[in-house]
C-alpha positions as CSV (number, residue, x, y, z in Angstrom):
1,X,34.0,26.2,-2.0
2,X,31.2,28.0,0.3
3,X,31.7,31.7,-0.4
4,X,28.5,34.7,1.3
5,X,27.6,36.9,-1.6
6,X,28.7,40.4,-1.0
7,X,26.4,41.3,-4.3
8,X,23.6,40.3,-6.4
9,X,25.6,37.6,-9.0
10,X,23.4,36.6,-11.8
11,X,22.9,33.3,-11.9
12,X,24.1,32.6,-8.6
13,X,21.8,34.1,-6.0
14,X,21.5,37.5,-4.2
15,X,23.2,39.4,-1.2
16,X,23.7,37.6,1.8
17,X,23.5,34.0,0.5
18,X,25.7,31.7,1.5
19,X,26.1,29.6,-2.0
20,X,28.6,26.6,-3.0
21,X,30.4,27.1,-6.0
22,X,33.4,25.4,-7.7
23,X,37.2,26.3,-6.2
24,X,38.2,27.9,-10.4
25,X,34.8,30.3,-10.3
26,X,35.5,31.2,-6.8
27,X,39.1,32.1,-6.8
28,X,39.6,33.9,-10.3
29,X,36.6,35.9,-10.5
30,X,34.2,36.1,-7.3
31,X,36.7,37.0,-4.9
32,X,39.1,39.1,-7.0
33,X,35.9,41.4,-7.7
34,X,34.6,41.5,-4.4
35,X,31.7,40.1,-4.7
36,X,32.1,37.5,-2.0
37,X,33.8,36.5,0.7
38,X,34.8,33.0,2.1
39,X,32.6,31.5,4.3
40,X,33.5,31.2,8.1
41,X,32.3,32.0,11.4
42,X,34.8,35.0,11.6
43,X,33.4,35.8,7.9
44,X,29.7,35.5,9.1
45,X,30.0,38.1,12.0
46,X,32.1,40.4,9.5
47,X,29.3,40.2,6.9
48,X,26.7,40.8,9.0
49,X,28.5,44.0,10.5
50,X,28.9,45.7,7.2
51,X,25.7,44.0,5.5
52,X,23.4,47.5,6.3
53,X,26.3,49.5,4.2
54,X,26.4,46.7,1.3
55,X,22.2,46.9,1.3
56,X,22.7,50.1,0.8
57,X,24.7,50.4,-1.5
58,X,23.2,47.6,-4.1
59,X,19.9,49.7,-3.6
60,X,21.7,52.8,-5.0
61,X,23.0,51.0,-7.9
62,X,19.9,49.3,-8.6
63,X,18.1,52.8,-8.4
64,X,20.6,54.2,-10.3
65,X,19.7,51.3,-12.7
66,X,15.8,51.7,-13.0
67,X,16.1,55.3,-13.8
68,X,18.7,54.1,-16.8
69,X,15.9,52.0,-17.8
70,X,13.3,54.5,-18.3
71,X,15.9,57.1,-20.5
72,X,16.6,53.8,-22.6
73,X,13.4,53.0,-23.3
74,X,12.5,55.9,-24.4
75,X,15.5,56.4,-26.5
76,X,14.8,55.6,-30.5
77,X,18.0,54.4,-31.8
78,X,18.2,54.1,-35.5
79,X,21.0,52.6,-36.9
80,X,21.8,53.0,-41.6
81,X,23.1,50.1,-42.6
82,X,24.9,49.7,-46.1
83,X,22.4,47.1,-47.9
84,X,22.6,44.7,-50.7
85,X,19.6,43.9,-53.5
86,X,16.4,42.7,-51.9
87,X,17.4,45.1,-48.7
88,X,19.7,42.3,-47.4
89,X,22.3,43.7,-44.6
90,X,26.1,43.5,-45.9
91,X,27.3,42.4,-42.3
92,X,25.2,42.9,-39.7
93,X,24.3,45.1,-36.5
94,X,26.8,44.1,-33.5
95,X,26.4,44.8,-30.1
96,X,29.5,47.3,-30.5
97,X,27.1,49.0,-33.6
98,X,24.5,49.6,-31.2
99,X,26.9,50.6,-28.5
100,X,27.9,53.7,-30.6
101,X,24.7,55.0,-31.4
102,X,24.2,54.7,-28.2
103,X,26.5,56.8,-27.2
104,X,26.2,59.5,-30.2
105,X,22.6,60.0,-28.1
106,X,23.8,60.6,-24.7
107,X,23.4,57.1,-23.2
108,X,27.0,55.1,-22.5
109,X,26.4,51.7,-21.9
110,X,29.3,49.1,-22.1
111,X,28.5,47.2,-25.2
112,X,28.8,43.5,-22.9
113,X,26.0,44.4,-21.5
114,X,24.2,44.1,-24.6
115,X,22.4,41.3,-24.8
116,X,21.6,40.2,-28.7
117,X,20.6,36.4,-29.2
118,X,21.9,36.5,-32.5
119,X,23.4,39.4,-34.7
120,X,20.9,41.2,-36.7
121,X,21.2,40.7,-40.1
122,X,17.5,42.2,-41.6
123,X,16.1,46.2,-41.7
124,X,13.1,46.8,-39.3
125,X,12.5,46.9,-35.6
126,X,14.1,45.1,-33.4
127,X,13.9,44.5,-29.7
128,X,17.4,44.3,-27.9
129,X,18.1,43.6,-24.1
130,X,20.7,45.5,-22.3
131,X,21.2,43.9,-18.8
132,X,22.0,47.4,-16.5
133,X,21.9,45.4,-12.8
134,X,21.3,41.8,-11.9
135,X,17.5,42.1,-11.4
136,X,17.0,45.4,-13.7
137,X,16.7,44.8,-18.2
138,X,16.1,47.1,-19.9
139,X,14.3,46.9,-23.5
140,X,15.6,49.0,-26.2
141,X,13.7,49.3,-30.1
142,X,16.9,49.7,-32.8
143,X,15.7,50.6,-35.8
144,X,17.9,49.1,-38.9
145,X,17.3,51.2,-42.1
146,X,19.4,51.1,-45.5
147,X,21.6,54.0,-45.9
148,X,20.9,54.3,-49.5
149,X,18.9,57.1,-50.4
150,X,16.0,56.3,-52.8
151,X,15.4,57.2,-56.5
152,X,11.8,58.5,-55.0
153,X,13.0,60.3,-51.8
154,X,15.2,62.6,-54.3
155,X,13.5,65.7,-54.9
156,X,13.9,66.7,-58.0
157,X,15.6,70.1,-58.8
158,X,14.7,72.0,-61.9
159,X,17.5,72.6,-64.1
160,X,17.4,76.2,-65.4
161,X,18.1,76.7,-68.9
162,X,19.5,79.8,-70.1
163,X,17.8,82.3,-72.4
164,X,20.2,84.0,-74.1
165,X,20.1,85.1,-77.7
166,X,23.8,84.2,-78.5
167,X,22.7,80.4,-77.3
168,X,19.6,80.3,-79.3
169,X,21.1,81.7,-82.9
């Protein structure tokens, strides 16, 4: 099926190409969400009419995207996690985890466009990519620490000890 993009597609190619995919792809998601269009003559001359508005518009959004970017990574997210002897994680962070304290700092960001390799199972730093736009990621330092407050970082109140006579006789 030849479809013209109407939008950058990851994967796929950018605004304006004319690309070949398979009938299923096409059909149930590309066309439904307007991203492209099918490809014929009256198509073409359609596209071409309306492509200065769709430019535009993907330049907004991608804009819109950078300027994301730059709050995000400056954000430092840190994330207590209930931990285990030797500081191992019970569970792990999720992409929905991070999504939260996302949000509890002022950034919303839909947690599928998280992008974690694997779930993070261990305290420290780690780097996570959140996809904002097709040509725009975005690299984000989560924190993990254990939620546990340590024996040491306790400070000790004095306990005051009465001095009555009636106590003492």
């Amino acid at each position: 099926m030849k479809l013209i993009l109407r939008a950058d597609v990851e994967n796929l190619g950018q605004l304006g190409d004319v690309v070949v995919v398979k009938p299923g792809y096409g059909r149930n998601y590309l066309l439904p969400q307007g991203l492209a269009m099918i490809a014929s003559p009256a198509n073409l001359k359609t596209f071409e009419l309306e492509r200065k508005k769709l430019q535009a518009r993907m330049d907004a959004q991608r804009a819109e995207a950078q300027s994301m970017q730059q709050r995000l990574e400056a954000l430092e997210v840190v994330i207590p996690m209930h931990v285990g002897d030797n500081d191992k994680l019970y569970g792990s962070v999720t992409t929905s985890i991070i999504g939260d304290a996302l949000a509890q700092l002022g950034a919303e960001v839909d947690r599928r466009r998280i992008l974690l390799d694997a779930p993070i199972r261990t305290l420290g730093d780690h780097q996570v990519r959140i996809r904002l736009h097709a040509n725009v990621i975005a690299m984000l330092t989560v924190t993990v620490v254990s939620d546990h407050v340590k024996e040491e970082e306790v400070e000790e109140v004095p306990t005051e000890t009465p001095d009555t006579p009636s106590e003492q006789a």
